[in-house]
N, C-alpha and C positions, 0 to 999 in steps of 0.2 A: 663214448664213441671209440672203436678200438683207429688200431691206424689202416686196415685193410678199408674202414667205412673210408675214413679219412681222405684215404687215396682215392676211392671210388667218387667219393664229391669232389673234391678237386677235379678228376681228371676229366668227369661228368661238365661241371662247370667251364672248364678249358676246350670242350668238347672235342676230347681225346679219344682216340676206341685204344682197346687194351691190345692192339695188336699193335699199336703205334709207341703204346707208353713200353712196351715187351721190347720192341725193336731197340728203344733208347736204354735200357736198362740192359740191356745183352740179355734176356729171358727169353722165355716161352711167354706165348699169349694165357696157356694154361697156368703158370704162374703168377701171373697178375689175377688172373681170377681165384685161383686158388687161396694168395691172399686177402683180395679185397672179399671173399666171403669166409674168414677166419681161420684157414687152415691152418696157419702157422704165420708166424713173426719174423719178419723180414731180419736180416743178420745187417750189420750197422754198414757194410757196405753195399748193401742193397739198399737199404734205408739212404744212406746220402746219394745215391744215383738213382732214385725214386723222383729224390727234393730237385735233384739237377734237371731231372727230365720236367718234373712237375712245377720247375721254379719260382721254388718254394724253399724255406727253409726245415731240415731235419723236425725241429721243434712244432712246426706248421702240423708234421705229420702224424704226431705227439701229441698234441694237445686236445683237448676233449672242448669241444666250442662252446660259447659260452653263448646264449640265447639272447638277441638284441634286447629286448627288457628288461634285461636283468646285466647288460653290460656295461662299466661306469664309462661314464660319460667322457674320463680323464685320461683313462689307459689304465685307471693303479687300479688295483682290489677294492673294495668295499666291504667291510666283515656282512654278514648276514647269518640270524640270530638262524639256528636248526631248527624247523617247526617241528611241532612235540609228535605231529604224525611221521616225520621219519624216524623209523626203525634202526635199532642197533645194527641187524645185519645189514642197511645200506648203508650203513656208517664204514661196520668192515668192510663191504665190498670196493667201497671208497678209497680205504685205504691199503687194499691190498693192489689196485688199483695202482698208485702214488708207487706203493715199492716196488714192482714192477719195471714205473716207469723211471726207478730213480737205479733199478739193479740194471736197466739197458744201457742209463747214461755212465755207469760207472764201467760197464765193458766197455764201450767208445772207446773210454777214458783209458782203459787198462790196454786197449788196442793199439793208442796211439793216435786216434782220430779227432779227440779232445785232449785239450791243454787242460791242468787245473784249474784255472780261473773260468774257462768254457765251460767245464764240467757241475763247480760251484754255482755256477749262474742259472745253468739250467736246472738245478737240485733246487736252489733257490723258487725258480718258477713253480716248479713243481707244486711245491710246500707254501709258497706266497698263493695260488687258486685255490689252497685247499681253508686256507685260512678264513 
């Protein structure tokens, strides 16, 4: 799920309209739409006043949901074996996926919006779901 879905559920669920979440973010309502149907990737300080308005955490907006069946029970990961039906290219896409999300947290980081420990932790998540 990219982060434009992301924000779209949330803000769906919070039963926000995009002219509201546009007002809190300093945007255009067309921008909110424009991301939540994949235009383009929010820059990391749109991305933290996404989370402020959406109150939610950055990560929240990041993360690709995990489907209650399949989510442990305890909070940690649980390995799960790859069934032989997925394919190599969703393997890559997977993982192109991952770098992506780990080239956003490292501009944060390189921005000054994340500490290294902040930064580590959420590279850790990252790579901890994919496990």
């Amino acid at each position: 799920m990219s982060i434009g879905e992301n924000v779209k559920r949330i803000r769906e669920e919070q039963r926000y309209t995009q002219t509201e979440i546009a007002r809190r973010c300093g945007v255009t309502p067309a921008a909110i739409s424009g991301l939540e149907h994949g235009d383009f990737r929010p820059s990391t300080s749109l991305l933290a006043r996404l989370a402020e308005a959406l109150d939610v955490s950055a990560d929240e907006l990041l993360k690709e949901p995990v489907p209650l069946d399949e989510a442990p029970a305890t909070g940690r990961h649980i390995p799960v074996e790859v069934h032989s039906s997925v394919g190599v290219s969703d393997q890559v896409e997977a993982a192109k996926y991952r770098l992506a999300q780990v080239r956003h947290i490292l501009a944060a980081r390189d921005a000054g919006e994340l500490d290294d420990p902040a930064a580590d932790r959420a590279i850790e998540r990252v790579y901890g779901a994919a496990a």
